[in-house]
C-alpha positions, 0 to 999 in steps of 0.5 A: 551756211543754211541750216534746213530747220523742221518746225512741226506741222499741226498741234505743236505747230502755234506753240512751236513758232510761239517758243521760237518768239520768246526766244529771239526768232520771228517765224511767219507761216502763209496759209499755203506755204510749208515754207515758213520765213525766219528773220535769219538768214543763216536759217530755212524752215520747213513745216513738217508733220511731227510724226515724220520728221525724224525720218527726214533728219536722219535722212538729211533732208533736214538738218535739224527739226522739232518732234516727240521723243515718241516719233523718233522712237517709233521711226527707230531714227538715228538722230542727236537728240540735241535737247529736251524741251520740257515744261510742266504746261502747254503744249510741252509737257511729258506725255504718256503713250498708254495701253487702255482697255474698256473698263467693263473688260476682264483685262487686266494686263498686257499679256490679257491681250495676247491674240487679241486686237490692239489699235493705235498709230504708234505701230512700230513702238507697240509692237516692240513693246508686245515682243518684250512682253512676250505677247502676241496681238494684231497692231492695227493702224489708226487714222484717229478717233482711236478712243472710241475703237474699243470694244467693237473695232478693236480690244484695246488702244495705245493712245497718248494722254496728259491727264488720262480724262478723254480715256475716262470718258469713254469708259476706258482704263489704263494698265501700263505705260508704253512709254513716255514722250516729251517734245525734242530738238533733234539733228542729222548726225552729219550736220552736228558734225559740221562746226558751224552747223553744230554752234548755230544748233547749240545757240538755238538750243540755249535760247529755246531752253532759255525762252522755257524756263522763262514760261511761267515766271515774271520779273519783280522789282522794287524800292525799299528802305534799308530798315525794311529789307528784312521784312520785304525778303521775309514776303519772298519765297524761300530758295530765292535769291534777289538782286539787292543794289544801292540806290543814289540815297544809300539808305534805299536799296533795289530789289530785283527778283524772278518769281512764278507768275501765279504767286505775284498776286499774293506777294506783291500786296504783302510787299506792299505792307512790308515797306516796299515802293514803286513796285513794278512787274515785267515779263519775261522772254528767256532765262538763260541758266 
């Protein structure tokens, strides 16, 4: 059995191959090749643009493969939607697919536009988004730079944003969402049929779900007195649960517990105070929930 895996080709691409090595898998990319390597044998990777990898999974080409929930949408490809791969930073936050017009325009909402000219490269999803709203526009494909289209090229845009500064700058505003997207593992629907295509799949899910949840967070662990525990527990954010263990003397005991990264700095000296010894941090690959 060989599951044919889609790593995305472009900007998902060094944060997809970095996911995969927190997760357990050593994937190698020649400068050439769209044939990556992959330290299993039991997988073959192919580099694929995100914004038509939908259509070779759903085609069998692919068994499986990662790509935006947008692309999927915009393919309207029959897929399993396997997992979501969200996480509040890097490169897999949610995004927005927004409709933005400049600034300086008296459009205010979709229907403003009705007649008018819309540029982007989600056509498909724009379109469809038009008709529930009862208008009609000519969609325009854009091969890029889409920001700057408005208002000579084109009256308004559907573009994809984070935080929306890039529309800011160029004088643009935002009047609705099209829809919103976050980066997916999708499968053939025959593939997750076959048993064991689907448990290799499932495996890959929980250890890339684990590899997320563990973005961002490190391990903590330290010596303390029995008569200073309570302090020590007092230092740590509420709602977590610390591992506590007896050590050889019975009156130390072994803390051992996950924190978010950017609170380490702050904690470990107030640990310090409060009585805890040997101290020591570590990172962390996966957090399997």
């Amino acid at each position: 059995m060989k599951l044919k895996l889609g790593i995305p080709k472009g900007s998902l691409e060094s944060a997809t191959i970095d996911l995969f090595r927190r997760a357990g898998f050593a994937i190698t990319t020649a400068s050439r090749s769209y044939f990556p390597g992959i330290d299993d044998p039991d997988i073959e990777c192919m580099l694929i643009r995100a914004q038509e990898m939908a259509r070779y999974v759903e085609d069998g080409i692919l068994d499986a493969g990662l790509t935006g929930r947008d692309w999927v949408e915009e393919n309207e490809a029959d897929v399993v939607a396997v997992a979501d791969l969200i996480y509040a930073k890097q490169s897999f936050g949610k995004v927005r697919w927004v409709l933005a017009v400049p600034e300086s325009s008296g459009f205010h909402t979709v229907k403003d536009l009705q007649g008018k000219i819309i540029a982007t490269e989600l056509v498909g999803a724009t379109r469809r988004y038009l008709a529930a709203h009862g208008v009609t526009a000519k969609v325009e494909f854009s091969w890029g730079a889409t920001e700057v289209k408005p208002p000579v090229l084109a009256d308004a845009i559907v573009e994809v944003t984070e935080t929306g500064s890039s529309l800011r700058a160029n004088k643009l505003k935002i009047i609705d969402t099209v829809l919103e997207s976050n980066t997916q593992l999708i499968a053939n629907r025959q593939s997750w049929e076959d048993a064991e295509k689907r448990r290799k799949l499932e495996d890959i899910k929980m250890l890339l779900e684990g590899a997320i949840n563990a973005l961002g967070k490190v391990g903590l662990m330290l010596n303390v007195h029995r008569d200073n525990l309570a302090a020590v527990l007092n230092v740590l954010p509420a709602l977590k649960r610390p591992t506590i263990s007896h050590l050889s003397d019975e009156e130390w005991l072994a803390v051992n517990t996950i924190l978010d990264e950017s609170t380490v700095r702050d904690i470990i000296p107030r640990l310090k105070e409060a009585g805890g010894q040997g101290i020591v941090e570590y990172p962390l690959n996966k957090i399997v929930l």
